[in-house]
C-alpha positions as CSV (number, residue, x, y, z in Angstrom):
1,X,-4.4,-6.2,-31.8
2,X,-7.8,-7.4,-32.8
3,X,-10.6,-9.5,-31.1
4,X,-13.1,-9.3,-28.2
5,X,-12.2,-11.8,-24.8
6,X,-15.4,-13.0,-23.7
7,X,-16.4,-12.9,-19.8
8,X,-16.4,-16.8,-20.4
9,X,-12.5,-16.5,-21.8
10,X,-11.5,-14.2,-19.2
11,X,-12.8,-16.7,-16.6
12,X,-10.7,-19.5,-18.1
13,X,-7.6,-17.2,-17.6
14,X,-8.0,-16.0,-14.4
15,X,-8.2,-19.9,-13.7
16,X,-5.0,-20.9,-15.5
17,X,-3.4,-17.5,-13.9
18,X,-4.3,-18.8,-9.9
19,X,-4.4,-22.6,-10.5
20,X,-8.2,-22.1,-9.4
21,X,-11.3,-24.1,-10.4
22,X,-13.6,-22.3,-13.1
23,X,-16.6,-21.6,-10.2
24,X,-14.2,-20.4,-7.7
25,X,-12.4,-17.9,-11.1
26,X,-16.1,-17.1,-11.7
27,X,-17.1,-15.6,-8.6
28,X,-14.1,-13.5,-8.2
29,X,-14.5,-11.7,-11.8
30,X,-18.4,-11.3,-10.7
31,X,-17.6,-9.9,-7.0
32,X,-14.5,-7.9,-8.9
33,X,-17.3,-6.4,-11.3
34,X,-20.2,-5.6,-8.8
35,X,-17.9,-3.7,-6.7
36,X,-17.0,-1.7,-9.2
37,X,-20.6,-0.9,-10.4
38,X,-21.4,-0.4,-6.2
39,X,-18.6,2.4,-6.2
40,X,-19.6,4.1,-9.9
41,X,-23.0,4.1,-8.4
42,X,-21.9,5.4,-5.3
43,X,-20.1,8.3,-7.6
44,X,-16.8,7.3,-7.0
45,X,-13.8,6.7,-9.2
46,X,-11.8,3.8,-8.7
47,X,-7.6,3.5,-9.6
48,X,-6.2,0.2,-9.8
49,X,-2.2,0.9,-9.5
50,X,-0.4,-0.4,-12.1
51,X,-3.2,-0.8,-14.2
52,X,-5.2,2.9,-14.4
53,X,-8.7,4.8,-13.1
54,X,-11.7,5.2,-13.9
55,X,-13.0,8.4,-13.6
56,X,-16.8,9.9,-13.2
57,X,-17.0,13.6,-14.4
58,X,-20.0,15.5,-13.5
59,X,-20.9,18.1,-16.7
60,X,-23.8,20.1,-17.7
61,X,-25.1,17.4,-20.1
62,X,-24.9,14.7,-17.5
63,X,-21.9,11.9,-16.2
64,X,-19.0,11.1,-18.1
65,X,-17.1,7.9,-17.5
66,X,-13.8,7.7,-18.4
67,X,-10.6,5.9,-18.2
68,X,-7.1,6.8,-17.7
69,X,-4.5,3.8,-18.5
70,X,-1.4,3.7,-16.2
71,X,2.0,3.7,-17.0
72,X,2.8,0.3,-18.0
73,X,-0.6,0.1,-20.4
74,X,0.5,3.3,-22.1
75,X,3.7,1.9,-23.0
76,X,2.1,-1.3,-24.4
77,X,0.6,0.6,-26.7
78,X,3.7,3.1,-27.4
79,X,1.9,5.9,-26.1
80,X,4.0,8.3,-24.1
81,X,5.2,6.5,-20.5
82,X,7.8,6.5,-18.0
83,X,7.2,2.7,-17.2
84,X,10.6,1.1,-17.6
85,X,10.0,-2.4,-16.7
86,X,8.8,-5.8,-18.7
87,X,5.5,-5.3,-20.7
């Protein structure tokens, strides 16, 4: 699995995906993103079920972001899952 999706790319999706118009596709994925940055800068982790979290750690040497994948993206990749369902 190679390649990079460009915001652009993943707005075309998201249109095909809810039979949407590319403006309408656009302002979701931007109101989707800047709620996300309002809660990291807020200091607050966000979990999207089914999908995974995204965690702020507070260390000596300052914040760490990280991400847990869920089940189902951690049997995509073969890594160790109970997810049991279509990938």
């Amino acid at each position: 699995m190679n390649g990079c999706v460009s915001k652009n790319e993943l707005v075309k999706q998201i249109t095909e995906k809810m039979n949407s118009n590319y403006k309408e596709s656009e302002m979701w994925l931007n109101t989707f993103t800047e709620v996300l940055y309002d809660n990291f800068k807020q200091g607050k982790s966000v979990t999207l079920t089914g999908f995974g979290g995204f965690y702020l750690k507070q260390r000596s040497s300052g914040t760490v972001f990280k991400f847990n994948p869920g089940q189902k993206l951690r049997a995509l990749f073969g890594w160790s899952s109970t997810y049991k369902g279509k990938l």
